[in-house]
VMD Tcl script that builds the backbone (N, CA, C; Angstrom):
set m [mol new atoms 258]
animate dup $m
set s [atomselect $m all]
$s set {name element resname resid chain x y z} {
  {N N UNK 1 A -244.185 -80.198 134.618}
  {CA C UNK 1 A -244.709 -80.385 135.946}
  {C C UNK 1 A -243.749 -81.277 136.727}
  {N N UNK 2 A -243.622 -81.057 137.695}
  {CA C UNK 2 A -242.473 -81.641 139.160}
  {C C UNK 2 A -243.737 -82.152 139.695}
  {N N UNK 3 A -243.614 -83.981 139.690}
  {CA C UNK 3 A -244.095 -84.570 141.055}
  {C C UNK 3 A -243.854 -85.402 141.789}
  {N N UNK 4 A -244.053 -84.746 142.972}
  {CA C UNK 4 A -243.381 -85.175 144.657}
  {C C UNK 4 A -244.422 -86.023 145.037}
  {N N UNK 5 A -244.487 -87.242 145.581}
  {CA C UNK 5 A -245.405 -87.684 146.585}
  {C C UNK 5 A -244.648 -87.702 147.539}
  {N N UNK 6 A -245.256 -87.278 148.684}
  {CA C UNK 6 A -244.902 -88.077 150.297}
  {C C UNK 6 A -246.036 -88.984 150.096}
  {N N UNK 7 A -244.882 -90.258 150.856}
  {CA C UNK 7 A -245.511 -91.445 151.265}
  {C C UNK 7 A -245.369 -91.951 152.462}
  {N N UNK 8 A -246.537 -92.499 153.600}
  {CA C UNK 8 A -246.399 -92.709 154.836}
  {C C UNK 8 A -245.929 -93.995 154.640}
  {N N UNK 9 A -246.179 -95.103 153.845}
  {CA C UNK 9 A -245.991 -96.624 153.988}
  {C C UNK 9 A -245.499 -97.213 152.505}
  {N N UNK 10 A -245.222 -98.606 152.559}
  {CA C UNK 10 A -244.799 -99.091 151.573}
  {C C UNK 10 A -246.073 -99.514 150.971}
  {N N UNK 11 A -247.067 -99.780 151.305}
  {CA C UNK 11 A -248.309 -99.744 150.037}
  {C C UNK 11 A -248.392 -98.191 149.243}
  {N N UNK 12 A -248.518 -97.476 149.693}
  {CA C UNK 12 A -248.886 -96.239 149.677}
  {C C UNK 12 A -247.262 -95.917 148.054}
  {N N UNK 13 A -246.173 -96.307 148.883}
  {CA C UNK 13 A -244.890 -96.842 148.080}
  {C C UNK 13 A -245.324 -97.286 146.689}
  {N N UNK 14 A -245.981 -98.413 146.649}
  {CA C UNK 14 A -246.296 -99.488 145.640}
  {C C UNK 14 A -247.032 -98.866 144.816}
  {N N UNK 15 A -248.480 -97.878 145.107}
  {CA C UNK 15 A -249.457 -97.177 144.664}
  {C C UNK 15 A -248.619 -95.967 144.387}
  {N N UNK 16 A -247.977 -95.318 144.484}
  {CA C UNK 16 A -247.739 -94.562 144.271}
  {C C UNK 16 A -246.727 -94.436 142.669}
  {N N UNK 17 A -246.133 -95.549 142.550}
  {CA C UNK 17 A -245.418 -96.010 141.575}
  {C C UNK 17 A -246.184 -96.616 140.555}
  {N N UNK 18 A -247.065 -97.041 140.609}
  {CA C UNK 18 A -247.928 -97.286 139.797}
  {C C UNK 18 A -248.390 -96.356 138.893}
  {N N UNK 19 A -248.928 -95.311 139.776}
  {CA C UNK 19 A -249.309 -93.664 139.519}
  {C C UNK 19 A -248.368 -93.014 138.753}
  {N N UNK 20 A -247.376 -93.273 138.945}
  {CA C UNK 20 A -246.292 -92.594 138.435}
  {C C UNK 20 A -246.323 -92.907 137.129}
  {N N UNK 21 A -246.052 -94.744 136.661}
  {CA C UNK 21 A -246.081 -94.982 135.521}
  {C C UNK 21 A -246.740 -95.010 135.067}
  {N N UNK 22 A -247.839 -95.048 134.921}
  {CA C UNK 22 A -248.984 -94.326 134.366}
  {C C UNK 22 A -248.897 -93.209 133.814}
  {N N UNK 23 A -248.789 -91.737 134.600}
  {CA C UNK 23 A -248.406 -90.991 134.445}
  {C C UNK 23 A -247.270 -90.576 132.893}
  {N N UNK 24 A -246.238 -91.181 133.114}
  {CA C UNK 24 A -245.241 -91.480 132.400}
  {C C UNK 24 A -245.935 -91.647 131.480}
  {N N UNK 25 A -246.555 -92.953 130.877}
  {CA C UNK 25 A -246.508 -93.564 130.076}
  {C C UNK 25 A -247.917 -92.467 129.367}
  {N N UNK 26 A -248.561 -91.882 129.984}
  {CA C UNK 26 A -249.776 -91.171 129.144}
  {C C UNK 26 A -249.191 -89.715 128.539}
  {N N UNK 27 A -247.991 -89.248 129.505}
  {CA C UNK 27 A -247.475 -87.934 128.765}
  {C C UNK 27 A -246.812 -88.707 127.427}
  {N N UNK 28 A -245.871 -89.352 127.360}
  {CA C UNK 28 A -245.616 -89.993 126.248}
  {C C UNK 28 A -246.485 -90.209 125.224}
  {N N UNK 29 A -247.688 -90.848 125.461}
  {CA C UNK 29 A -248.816 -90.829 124.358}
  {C C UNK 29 A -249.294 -89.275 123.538}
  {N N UNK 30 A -248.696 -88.326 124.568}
  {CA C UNK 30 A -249.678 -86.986 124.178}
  {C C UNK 30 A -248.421 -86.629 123.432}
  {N N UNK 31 A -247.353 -86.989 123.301}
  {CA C UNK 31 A -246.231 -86.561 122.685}
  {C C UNK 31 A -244.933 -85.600 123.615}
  {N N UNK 32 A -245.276 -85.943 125.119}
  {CA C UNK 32 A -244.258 -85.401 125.820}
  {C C UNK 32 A -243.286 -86.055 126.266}
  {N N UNK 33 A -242.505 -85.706 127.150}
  {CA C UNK 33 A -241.480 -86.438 127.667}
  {C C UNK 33 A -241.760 -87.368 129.185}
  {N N UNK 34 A -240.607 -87.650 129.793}
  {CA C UNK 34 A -240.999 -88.676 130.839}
  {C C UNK 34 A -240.110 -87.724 132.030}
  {N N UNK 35 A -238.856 -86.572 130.956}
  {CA C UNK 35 A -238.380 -85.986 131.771}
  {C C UNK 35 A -237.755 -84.712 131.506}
  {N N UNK 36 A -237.712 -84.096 132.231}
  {CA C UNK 36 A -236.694 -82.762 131.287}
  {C C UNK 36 A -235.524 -82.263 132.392}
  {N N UNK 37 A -235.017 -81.271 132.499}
  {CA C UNK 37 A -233.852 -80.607 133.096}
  {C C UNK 37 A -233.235 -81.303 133.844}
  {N N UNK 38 A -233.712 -82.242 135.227}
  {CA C UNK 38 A -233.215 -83.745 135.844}
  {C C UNK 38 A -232.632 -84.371 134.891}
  {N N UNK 39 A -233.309 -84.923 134.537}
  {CA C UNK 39 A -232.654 -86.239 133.719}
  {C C UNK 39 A -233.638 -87.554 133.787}
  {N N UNK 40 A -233.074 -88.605 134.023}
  {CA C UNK 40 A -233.486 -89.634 133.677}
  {C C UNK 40 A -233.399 -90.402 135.063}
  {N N UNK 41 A -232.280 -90.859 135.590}
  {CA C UNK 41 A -232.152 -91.470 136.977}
  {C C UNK 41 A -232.593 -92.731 136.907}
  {N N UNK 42 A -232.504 -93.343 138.649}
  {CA C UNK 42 A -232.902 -94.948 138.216}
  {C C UNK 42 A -234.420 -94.655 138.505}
  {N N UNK 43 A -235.268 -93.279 138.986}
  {CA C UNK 43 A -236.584 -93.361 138.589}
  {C C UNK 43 A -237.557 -93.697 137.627}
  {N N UNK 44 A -236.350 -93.205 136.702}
  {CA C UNK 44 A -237.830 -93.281 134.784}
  {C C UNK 44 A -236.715 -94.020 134.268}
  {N N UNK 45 A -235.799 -94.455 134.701}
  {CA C UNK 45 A -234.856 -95.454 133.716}
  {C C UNK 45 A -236.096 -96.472 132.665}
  {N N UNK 46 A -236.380 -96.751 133.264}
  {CA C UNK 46 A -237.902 -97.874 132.555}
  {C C UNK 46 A -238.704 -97.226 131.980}
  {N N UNK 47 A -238.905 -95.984 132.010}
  {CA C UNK 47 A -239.753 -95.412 131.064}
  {C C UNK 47 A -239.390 -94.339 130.026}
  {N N UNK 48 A -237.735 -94.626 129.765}
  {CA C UNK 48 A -237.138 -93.895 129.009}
  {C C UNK 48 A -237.157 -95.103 127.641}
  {N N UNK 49 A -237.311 -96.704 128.429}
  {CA C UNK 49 A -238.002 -97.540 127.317}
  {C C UNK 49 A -238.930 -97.245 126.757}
  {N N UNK 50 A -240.322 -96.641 126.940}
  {CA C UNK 50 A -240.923 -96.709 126.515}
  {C C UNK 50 A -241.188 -95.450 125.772}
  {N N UNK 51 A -240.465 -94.002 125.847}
  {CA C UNK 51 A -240.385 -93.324 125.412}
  {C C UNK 51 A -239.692 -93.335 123.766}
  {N N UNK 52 A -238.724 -94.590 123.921}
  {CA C UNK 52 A -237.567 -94.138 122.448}
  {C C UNK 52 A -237.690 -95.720 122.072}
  {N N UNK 53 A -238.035 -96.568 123.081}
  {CA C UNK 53 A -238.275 -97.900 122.408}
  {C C UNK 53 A -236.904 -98.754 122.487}
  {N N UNK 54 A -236.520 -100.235 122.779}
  {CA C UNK 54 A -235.231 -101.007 122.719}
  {C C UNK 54 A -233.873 -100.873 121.658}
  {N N UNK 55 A -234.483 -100.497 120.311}
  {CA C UNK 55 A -233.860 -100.042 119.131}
  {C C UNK 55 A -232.596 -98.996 119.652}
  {N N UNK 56 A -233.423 -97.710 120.167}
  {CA C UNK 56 A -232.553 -96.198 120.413}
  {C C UNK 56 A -232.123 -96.329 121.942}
  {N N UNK 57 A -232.693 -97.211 122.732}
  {CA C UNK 57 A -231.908 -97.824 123.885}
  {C C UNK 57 A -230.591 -98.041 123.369}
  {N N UNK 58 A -230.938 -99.596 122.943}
  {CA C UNK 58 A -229.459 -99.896 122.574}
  {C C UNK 58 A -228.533 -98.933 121.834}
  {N N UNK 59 A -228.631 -98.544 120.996}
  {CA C UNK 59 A -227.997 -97.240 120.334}
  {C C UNK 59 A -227.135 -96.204 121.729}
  {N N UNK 60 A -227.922 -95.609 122.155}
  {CA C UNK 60 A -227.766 -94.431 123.452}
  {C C UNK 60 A -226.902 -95.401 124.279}
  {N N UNK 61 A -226.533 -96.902 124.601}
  {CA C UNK 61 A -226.025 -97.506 125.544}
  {C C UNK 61 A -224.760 -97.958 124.891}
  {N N UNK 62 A -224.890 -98.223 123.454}
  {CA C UNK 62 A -223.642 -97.933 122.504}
  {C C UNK 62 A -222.759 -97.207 122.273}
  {N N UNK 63 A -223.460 -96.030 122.410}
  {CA C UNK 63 A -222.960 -94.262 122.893}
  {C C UNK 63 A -221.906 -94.434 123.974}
  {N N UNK 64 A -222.977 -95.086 124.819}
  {CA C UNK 64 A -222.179 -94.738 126.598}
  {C C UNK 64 A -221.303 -95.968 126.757}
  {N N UNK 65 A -221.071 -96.753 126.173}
  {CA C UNK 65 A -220.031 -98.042 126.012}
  {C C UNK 65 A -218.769 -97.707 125.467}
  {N N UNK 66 A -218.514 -96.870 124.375}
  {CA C UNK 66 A -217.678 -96.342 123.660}
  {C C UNK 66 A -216.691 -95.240 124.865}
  {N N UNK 67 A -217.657 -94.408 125.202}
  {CA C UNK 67 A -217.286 -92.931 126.168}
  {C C UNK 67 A -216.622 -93.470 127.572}
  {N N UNK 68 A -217.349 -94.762 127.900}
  {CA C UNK 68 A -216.836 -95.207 129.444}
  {C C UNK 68 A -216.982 -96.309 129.236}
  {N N UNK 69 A -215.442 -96.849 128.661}
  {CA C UNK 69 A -215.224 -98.198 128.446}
  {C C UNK 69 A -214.750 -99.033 129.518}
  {N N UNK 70 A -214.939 -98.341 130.288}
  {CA C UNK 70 A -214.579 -98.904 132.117}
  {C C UNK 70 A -216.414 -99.325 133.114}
  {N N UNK 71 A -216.880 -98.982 132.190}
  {CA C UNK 71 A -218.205 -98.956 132.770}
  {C C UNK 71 A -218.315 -98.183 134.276}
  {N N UNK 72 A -218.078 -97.069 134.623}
  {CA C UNK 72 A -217.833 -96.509 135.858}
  {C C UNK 72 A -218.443 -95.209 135.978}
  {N N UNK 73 A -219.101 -94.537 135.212}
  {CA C UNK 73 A -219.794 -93.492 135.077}
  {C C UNK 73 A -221.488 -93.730 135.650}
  {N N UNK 74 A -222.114 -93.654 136.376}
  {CA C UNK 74 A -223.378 -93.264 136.345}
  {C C UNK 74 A -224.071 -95.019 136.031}
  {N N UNK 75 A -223.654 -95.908 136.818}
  {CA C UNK 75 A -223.988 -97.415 136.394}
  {C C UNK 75 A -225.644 -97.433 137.096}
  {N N UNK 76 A -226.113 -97.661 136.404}
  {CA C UNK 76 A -227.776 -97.714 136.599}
  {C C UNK 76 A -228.612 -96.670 136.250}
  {N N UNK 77 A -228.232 -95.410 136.390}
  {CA C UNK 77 A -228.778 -94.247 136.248}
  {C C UNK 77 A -229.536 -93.905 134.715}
  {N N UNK 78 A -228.725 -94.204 134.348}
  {CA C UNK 78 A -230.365 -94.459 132.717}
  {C C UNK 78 A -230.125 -95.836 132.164}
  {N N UNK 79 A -229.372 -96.642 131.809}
  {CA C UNK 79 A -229.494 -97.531 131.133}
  {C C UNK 79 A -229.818 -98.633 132.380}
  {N N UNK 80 A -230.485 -100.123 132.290}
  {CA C UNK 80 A -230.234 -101.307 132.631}
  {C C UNK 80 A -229.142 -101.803 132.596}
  {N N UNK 81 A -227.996 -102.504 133.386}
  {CA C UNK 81 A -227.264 -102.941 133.272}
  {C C UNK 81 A -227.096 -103.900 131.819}
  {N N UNK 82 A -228.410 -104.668 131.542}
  {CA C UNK 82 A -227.812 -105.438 130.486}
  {C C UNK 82 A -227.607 -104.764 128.967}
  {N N UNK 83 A -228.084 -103.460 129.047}
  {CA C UNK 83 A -227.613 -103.029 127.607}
  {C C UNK 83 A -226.320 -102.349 127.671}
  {N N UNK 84 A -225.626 -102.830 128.702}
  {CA C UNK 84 A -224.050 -102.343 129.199}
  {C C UNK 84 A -223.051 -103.194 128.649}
  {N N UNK 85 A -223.387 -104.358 128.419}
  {CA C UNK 85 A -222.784 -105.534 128.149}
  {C C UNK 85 A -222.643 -106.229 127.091}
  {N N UNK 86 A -222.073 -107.068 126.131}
  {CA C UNK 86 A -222.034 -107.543 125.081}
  {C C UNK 86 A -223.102 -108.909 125.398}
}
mol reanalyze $m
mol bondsrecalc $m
mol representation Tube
mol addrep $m
């Protein structure tokens, strides 16, 4: 499932993100994902934590440390900056 909110305001903003993680976080419980064919982005970056847990974070950011040892690829887009860093 693809979901779009339009939002008129920044409460509406705030609530709406809420919704979201929620969302997130209950497909995960049922055994789904947070994302598929997209990706990850700085949308579900935070709930790709909670999908694989800090352990396979760090691991996957180990991955991407090795590959772009310039750090210049895609900076924010799934990982937190601090699992970029020693």
């Amino acid at each position: 499932m693809h979901l779009n909110m339009l939002l008129a305001n920044e409460d509406e903003f705030i609530e709406a993100k809420e919704f979201y993680k929620t969302f997130c976080i209950r497909a995960v419980e049922l055994g789904g994902t947070i994302s598929a064919e997209h990706g990850i982005g700085k949308m579900k970056r935070d709930y790709l934590l909670d999908m694989y847990g800090e352990k396979s974070i760090k691991q996957m950011a180990n991955v991407k440390r090795k590959l772009d040892k310039n750090r210049l690829l895609g900076i924010g887009n799934i990982f937190d900056e601090k699992y970029l860093y020693d």
